[in-house]
C-alpha positions in Angstrom: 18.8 6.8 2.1 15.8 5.9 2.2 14.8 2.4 4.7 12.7 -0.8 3.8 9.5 0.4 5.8 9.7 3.8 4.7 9.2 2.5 1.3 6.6 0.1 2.2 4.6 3.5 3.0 4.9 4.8 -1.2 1.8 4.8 -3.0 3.1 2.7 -4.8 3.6 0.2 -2.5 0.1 0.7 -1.2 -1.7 0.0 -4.7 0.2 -2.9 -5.4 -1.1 -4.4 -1.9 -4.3 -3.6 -2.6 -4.7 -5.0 -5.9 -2.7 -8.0 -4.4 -5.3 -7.8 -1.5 -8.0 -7.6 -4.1 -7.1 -10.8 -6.0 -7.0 -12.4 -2.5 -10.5 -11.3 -1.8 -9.1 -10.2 1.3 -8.5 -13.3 2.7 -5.3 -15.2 4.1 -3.8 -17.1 0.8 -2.8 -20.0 3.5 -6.0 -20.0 6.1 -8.7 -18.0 4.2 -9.0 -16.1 7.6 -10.5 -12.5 6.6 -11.1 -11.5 10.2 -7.5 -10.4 10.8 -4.9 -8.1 10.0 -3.7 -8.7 6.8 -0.2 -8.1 5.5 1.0 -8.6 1.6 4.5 -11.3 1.3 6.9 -11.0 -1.3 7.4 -14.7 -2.1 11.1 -14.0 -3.2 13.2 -10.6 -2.6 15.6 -9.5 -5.9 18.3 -7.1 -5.6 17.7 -3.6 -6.8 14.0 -4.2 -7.3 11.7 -1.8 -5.0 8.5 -3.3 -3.0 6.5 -2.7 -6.0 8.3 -3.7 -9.0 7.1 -7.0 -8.3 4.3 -8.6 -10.3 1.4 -10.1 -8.6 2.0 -13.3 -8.7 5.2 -12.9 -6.5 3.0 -11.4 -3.5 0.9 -13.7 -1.0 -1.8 -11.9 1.0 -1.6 -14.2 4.6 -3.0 -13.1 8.2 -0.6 -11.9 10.6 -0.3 -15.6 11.9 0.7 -17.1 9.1 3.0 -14.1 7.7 4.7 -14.8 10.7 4.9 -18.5 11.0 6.2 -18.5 7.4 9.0 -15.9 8.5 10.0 -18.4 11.5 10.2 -20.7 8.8 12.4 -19.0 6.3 14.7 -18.1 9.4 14.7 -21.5 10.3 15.9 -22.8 6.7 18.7 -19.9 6.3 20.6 -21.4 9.7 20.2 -24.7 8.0 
């Protein structure tokens, strides 16, 4: 079987975050940093769909910093 991050390294995976990255004009969506690493969110998660079955608009480019603040946040909500 075949793991989250493995699939995250598929091709197509890796041209949806760069067309996603594109659009963002490789910038953070949240801080418009564009000096650091940059990571592609998936706004929602669906069962059975891959990384990149998802259309554009359900992926957020955001800087490492804010990818993770919005994780602690998620986390934060689901023990709510």
């Amino acid at each position: 079987m075949t793991t989250y991050w493995e699939k995250l390294k598929d091709p197509r995976w890796q041209k949806a975050r760069l067309k996603a990255m594109e659009r963002a004009e490789f910038c953070c969506e949240r801080c418009g940093d564009s000096e650091s690493t940059l990571n592609v969110h998936h706004k929602e998660y669906l069962k059975g769909r891959e990384p990149w079955e998802y259309h554009d608009k359900q992926l957020a480019v955001l800087c490492e910093d804010c990818h993770e603040y919005l994780h602690s946040r998620e986390d934060f909500l689901k023990k709510v």
